[in-house]
KOLKELO-756425 format. One line per 2 residues: number of its first residue (from 1); for each residue y, x, z negated of C-alpha. Coordinates in nm, 2 decimals. Each point is the difference from the previous one (the first is absolute). Layout:
N
NUM> Y,X,Z  ...
***
This chain:
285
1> -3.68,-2.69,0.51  0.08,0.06,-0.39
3> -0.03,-0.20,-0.30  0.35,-0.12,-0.20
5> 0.03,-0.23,-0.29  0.34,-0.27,0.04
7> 0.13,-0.20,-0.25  -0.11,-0.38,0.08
9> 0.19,-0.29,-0.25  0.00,0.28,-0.23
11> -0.36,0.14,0.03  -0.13,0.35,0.19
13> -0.25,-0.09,0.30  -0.17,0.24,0.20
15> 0.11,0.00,0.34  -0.05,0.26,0.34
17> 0.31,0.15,0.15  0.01,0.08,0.41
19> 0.32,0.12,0.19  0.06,-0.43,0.10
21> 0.03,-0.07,-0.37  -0.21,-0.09,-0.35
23> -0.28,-0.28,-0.04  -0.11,-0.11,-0.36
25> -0.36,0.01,0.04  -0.09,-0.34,-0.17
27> 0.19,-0.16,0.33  -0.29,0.18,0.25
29> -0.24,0.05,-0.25  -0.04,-0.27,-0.30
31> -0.35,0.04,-0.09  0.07,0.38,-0.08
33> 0.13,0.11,-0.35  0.41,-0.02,-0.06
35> -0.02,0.34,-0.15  0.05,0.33,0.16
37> -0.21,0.24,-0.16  -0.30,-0.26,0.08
39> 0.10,0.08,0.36  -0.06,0.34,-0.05
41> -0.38,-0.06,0.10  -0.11,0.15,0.34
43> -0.16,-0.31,0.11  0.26,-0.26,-0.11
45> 0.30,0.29,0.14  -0.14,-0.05,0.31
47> -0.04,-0.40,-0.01  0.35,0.00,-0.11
49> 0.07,0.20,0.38  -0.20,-0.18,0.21
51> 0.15,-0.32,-0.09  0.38,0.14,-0.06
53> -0.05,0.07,0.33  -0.08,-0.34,0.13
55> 0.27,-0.18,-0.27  0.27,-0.14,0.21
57> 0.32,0.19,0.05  0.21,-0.29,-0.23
59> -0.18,0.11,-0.27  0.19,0.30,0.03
61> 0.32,0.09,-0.18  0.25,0.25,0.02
63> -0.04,0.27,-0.24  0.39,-0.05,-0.10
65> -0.10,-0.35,-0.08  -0.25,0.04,-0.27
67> 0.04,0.20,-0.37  -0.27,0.25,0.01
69> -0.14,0.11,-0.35  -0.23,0.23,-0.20
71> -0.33,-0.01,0.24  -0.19,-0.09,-0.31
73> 0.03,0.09,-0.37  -0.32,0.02,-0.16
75> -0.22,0.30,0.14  -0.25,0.13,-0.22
77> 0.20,0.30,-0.06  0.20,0.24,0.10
79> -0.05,0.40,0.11  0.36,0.16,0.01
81> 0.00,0.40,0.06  0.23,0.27,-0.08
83> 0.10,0.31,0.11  -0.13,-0.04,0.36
85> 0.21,0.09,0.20  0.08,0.41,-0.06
87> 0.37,-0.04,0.07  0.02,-0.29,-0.27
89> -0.21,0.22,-0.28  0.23,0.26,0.07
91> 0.29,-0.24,-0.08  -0.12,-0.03,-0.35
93> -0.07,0.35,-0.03  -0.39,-0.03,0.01
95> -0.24,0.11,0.18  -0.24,-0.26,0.25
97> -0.33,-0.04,-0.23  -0.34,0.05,0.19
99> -0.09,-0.29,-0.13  0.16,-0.35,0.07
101> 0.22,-0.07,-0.28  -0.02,-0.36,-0.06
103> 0.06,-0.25,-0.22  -0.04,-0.42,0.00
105> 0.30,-0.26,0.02  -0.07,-0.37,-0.16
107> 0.09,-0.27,0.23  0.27,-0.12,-0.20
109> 0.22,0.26,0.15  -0.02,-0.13,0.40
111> 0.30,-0.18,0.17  0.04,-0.06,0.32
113> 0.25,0.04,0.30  0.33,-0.03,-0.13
115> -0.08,-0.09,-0.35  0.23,0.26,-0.20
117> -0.12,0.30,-0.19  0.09,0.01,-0.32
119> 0.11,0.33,-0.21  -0.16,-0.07,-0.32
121> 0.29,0.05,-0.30  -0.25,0.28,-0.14
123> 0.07,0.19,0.25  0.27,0.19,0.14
125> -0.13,0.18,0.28  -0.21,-0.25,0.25
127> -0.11,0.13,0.33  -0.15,-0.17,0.32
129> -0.28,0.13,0.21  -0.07,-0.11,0.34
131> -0.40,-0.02,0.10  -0.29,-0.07,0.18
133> -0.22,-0.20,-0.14  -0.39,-0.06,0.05
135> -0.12,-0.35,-0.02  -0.34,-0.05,-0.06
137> -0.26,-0.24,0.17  -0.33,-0.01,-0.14
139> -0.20,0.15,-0.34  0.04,0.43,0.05
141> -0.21,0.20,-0.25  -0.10,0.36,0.03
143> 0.04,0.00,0.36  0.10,0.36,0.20
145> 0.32,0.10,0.16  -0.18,-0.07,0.34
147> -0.08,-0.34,-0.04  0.33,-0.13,-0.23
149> 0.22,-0.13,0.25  -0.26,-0.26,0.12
151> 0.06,-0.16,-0.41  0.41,-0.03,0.12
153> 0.12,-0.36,0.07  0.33,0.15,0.14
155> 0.31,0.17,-0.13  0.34,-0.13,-0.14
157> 0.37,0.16,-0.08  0.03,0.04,-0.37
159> 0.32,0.10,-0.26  -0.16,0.15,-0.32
161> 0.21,0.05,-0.24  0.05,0.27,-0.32
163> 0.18,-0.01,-0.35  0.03,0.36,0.05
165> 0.18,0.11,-0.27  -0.28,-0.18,-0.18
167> -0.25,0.24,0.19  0.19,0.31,-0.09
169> 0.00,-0.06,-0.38  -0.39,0.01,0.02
171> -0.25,0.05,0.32  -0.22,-0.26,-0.21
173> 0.24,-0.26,0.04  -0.07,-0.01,0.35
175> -0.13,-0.40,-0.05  0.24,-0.09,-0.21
177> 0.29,0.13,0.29  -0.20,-0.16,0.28
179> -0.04,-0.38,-0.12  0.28,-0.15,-0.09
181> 0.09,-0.37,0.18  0.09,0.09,0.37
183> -0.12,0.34,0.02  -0.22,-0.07,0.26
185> 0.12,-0.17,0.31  -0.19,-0.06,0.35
187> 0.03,-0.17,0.32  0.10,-0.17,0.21
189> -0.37,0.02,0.20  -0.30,0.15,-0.04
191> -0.12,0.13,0.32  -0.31,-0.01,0.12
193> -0.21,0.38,0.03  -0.11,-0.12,0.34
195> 0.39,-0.04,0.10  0.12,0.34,-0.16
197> -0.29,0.22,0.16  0.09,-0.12,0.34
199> 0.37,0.07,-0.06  -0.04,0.31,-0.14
201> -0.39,0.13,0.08  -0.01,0.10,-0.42
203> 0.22,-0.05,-0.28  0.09,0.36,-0.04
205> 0.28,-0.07,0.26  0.17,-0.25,-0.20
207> 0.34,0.09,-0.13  0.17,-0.14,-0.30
209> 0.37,0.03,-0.13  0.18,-0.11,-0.34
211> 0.36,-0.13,0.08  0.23,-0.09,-0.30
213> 0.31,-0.15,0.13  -0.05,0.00,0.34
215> -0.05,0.40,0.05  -0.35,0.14,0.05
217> -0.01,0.22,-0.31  -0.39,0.14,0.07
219> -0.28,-0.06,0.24  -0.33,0.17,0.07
221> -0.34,-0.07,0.19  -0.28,-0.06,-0.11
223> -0.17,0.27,0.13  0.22,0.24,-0.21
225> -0.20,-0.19,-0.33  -0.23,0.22,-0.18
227> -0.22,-0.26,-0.08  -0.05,-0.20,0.30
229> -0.06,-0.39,-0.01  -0.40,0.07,0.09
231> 0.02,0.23,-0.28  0.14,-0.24,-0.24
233> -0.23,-0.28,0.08  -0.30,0.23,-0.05
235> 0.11,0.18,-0.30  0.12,-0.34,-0.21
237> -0.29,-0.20,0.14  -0.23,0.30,-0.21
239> 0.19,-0.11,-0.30  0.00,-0.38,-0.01
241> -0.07,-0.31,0.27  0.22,-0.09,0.24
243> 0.03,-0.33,0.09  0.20,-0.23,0.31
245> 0.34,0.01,-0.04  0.05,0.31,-0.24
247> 0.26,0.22,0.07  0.03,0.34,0.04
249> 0.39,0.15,-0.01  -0.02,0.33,0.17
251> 0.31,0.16,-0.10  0.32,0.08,0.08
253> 0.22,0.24,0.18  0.28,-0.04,-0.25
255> 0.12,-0.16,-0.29  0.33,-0.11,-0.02
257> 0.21,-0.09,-0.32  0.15,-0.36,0.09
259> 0.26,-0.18,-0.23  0.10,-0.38,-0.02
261> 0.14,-0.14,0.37  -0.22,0.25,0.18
263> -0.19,-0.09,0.28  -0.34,0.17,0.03
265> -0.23,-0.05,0.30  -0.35,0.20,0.15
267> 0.00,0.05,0.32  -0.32,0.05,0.20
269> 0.04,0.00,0.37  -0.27,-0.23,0.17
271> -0.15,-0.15,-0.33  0.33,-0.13,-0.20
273> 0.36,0.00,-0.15  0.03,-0.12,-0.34
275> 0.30,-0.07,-0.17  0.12,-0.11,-0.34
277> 0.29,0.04,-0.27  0.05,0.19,-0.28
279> 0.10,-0.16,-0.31  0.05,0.11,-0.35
281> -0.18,-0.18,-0.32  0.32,-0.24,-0.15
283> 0.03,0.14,-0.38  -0.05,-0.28,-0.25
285> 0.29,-0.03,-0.20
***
């Protein structure tokens, strides 16, 4: 079972997602909060189960039927890392750092499923990057790489995006690349840890590919990270809190320049597909 927010007269509501279709949670469960993140909690998660479970099978809808959006939009923050994957440092004719390099995305910057991504008019050289990303479920601070992935809600398909051209006039421009409107994207679920450890026994088997266009430009697994999503927890959670519902972008296997009328998507087999357009920023006259 995963967690989704649809579009309802207009408004996101948090609703679970099983192979027979999509129930908003307010129609099984209306004494629990109509907001995602909130759901993130381990106690109400597993209310939201027991009686999704027991909802009857009209409250169900086809996943065709419904519009599926952003799962929420204001986390605390957001952790994106670069360079972490060797073949994409590589790319960009660096080497991997052996230290996570990471920097924070503002919440103005997520969209959801098929809400475009737009090329700012600053920039003429706009990649996407296809990723994992770590979704927080409860307060994380200074805790080891042992115990870190009992702190992760879940994980979700991500496209992060880069004014790289920005990037390459100046390394220290690395925030002002990384946060323009739409640069980060994620959805269309966030599924649940207990669900990805019993598909695939740790995350390190997980694959993910960048496609632009319909051709799978570059994918990678996990495993092949040299900082590993333990590692990241353990290391950020040393700098600053963590709190439910942050994200944690782990990285990509390649970026790939898009123009206006692409059609970008992250592809994660067994956790998500998420796919958008790319459009460029219209030039006032």
């Amino acid at each position: 079972m995963r967690l989704a927010s649809i579009l309802r007269d207009g408004r996101p509501v948090p609703a679970v997602v099983i192979d027979e279709g999509v129930a908003v949670v307010e129609d099984f469960a209306p004494h629990l909060p109509a907001d995602a993140m909130a759901l993130l909690d381990e106690k109400v998660w597993s209310d939201v189960t027991a009686l999704a479970e027991r909802a009857p099978a009209e409250l169900f809808i086809p996943v065709g039927d419904v519009v599926v959006t952003a799962p929420y939009r204001r986390p605390h923050k957001i952790w994106g890392i670069g360079l972490n994957y060797r073949d994409h440092a590589a790319d960009l004719s660096e080497t991997a750092p052996d230290q996570p390099a990471s920097f924070i995305k503002g919440d103005h910057t997520i969209v959801g499923p098929d809400e475009p991504i737009v090329i700012p008019r600053q920039s003429e050289r706009t990649t996407v990057e296809a990723e994992l990303g770590l979704v927080m479920g409860r307060y994380c601070r200074n805790v080891s790489e042992e115990d870190a992935l009992d702190y992760v809600w879940g994980v979700t398909t991500i496209l992060d995006q880069t004014a790289e051209d920005i990037l390459r006039q100046n390394p220290r421009f690395l925030t002002r690349a990384k946060n323009f409107p739409t640069f980060f994207c994620f959805g269309p679920e966030l599924v649940p840890m207990s669900e990805v450890l019993d598909r695939f026994g740790a995350l390190e088997g997980i694959e993910v590919t960048t496609v632009v266009g319909g051709d799978r430009r570059r994918t990678n697994t996990v495993a092949n990270m040299t900082h590993r999503p333990a590692s990241l927890i353990s290391f950020h959670s040393q700098m600053m809190p963590l709190y439910p519902g942050d994200i944690i972008s782990t990285g990509t296997p390649g970026a790939i320049v898009v123009a206006d009328g692409d059609v970008a998507e992250a592809v994660i087999p067994g956790i998500g597909h998420l796919k958008t357009t790319v459009k460029a920023e219209a030039v006032a006259g």
